[in-house]
N, C-alpha and C positions, 0 to 999 in steps of 0.2 A: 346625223341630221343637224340641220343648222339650226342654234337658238333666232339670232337675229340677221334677218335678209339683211341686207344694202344693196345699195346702185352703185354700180361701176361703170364706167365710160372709157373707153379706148379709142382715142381719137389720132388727128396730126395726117402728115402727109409721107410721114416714115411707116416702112415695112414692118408688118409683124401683128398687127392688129386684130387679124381674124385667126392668127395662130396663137395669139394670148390667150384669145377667148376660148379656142379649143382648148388650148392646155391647162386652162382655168377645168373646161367642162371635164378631161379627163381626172383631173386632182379632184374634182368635185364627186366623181362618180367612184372614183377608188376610195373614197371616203364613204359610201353607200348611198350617197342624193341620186336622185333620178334628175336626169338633166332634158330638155331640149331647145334644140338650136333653130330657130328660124332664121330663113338665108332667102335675105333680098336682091335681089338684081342679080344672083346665082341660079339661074333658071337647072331645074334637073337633068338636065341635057348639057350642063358646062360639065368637064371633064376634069373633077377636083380629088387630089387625092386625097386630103382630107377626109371627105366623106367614104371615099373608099377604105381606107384605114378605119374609121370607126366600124364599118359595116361589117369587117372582120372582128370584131373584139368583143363581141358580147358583154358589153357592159350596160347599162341604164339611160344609153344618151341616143334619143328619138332626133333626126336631124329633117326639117320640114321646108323644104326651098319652094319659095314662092313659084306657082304654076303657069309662069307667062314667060314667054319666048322676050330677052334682052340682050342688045348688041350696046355696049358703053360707047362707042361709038357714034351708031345711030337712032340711037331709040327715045337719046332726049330730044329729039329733031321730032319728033309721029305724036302728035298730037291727043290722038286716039290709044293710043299706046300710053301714053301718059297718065292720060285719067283711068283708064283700066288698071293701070298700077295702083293708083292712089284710091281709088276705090278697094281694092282685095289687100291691101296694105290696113285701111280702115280696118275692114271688116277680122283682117287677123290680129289684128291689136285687140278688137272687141272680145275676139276668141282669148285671144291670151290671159285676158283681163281677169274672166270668168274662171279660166284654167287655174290663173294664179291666187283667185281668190278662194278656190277650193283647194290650193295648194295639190296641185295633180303632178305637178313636179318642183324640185325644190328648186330646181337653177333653171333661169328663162334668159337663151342668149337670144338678143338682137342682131345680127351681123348683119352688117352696113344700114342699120335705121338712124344712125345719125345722117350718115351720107344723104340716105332717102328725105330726112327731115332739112336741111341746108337744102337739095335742090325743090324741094317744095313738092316732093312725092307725100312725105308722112306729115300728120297736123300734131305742133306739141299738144296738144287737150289730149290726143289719142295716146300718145305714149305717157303724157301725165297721168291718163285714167290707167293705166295698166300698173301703173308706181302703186299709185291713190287705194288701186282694188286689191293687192295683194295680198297674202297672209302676210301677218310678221316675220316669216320665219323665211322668205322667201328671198332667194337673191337675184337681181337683174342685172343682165351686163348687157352693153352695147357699145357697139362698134359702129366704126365708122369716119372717114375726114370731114373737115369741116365744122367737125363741132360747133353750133351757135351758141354765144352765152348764156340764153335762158335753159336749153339743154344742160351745160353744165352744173349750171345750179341744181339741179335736179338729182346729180348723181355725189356718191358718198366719196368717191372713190374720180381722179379724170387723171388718166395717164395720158401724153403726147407724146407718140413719135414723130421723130424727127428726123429729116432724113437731111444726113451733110454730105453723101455722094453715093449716088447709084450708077450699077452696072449698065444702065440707060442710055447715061452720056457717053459711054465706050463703044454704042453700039451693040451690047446686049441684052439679049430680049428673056423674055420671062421664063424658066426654065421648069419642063415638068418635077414634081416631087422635091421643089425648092421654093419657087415664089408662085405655085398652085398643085 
C-alpha cells in the first residue's frame, strides 16, 4: 500500500499514454493497491483490448468507461452530446472525489481527462477537487493530449510523448492488440 499518493500526468501527441497508465495500474495492483480506471471518450461498446486483458486477470483493477455513445470524429460537432458529456464527466469526478477521499481504491486512473479538460469537456475546479479530496496515500494518474499548463501544475509527476513518425503517414491504420 502506498505511504504518499501523487499526481501523475501522461500527456503529448505520441503513442503510449493509456498503455502507461495501464501498465502503471498493473504494477500498482501486483503490489496489492486496488486500482480503477475511469475511461473517457471510451464508450463500452469501443472494442479495447486492454480492457479485455484485464477482465481476464483477476486482479484489483475495477475499469469504469464513461456510459455515452462517442465517435472522435463526430461527436465534438453534437451539441447536445457535448454537454451530456460534460455533465456525467462532472458528476464522475464528484464520485471520484468522495471514492478518493475515503480511499476505496489506492490508484484513480484518469484516461483521457486531460484531453477532455483541453477540449472543454471536464472543468479544472473538478479534477482540482478530486486532487484537493483525496487520502494522502492515494495516487492519480491522468492521461490524455493536450495538456493545459494549469493542469500540469497540478500533477507531481508530467511525462510527454512525442511522436517524431507514425505509421499514419505510411498509410497505416491502427491495428487491433497494438495501438487498441
Amino acid at each position: 500500500m502506498l505511504e504518499k499518493g501523487l499526481v501523475q500526468l501522461y500527456t503529448g501527441n505520441g503513442k503510449g499514454k493509456t498503455t502507461a497508465a495501464f501498465g502503471q495500474a498493473l504494477r500498482a495492483a501486483g503490489a496489492g493497491n486496488k486500482v480503477i480506471i475511469y475511461q473517457f471518450l471510451k464508450p463500452p461498446t469501443l472494442d479495447l483490448a486492454e480492457r479485455k486483458a484485464l477482465a481476464k486477470c483477476n486482479l484489483p483493477i475495477t475499469i469504469h468507461p464513461l456510459e455515452l455513445p462517442w465517435d472522435m470524429a463526430k461527436s465534438f460537432k453534437d451539441a447536445q452530446l457535448m454537454n451530456l458529456t460534460s455533465e456525467k464527466i462532472h458528476e464522475i469526478c464528484q464520485q471520484a472525489a468522495e471514492a478518493a477521499a475515503k480511499r476505496l481504491w489506492d490508484v484513480f486512473i484518469f484516461d483521457e481527462l486531460a484531453y477532455c479538460h483541453a477540449k472543454g469537456l471536464a472543468k479544472l475546479e473538478d479534477i482540482k477537487h478530486v486532487i484537493d479530496s483525496r487520502d494522502e496515500r492515494v495516487e492519480i494518474i491522468l492521461t490524455g493530449q493536450d495538456a493545459k499548463p494549469e493542469l500540469m501544475e497540478l500533477a507531481d509527476y508530467v511525462v510527454e510523448m512525442k511522436s517524431r513518425k507514425h505509421p499514419f503517414e505510411k498509410g497505416i491504420y491502427a491495428r487491433k492488440g497494438i495501438e487498441y
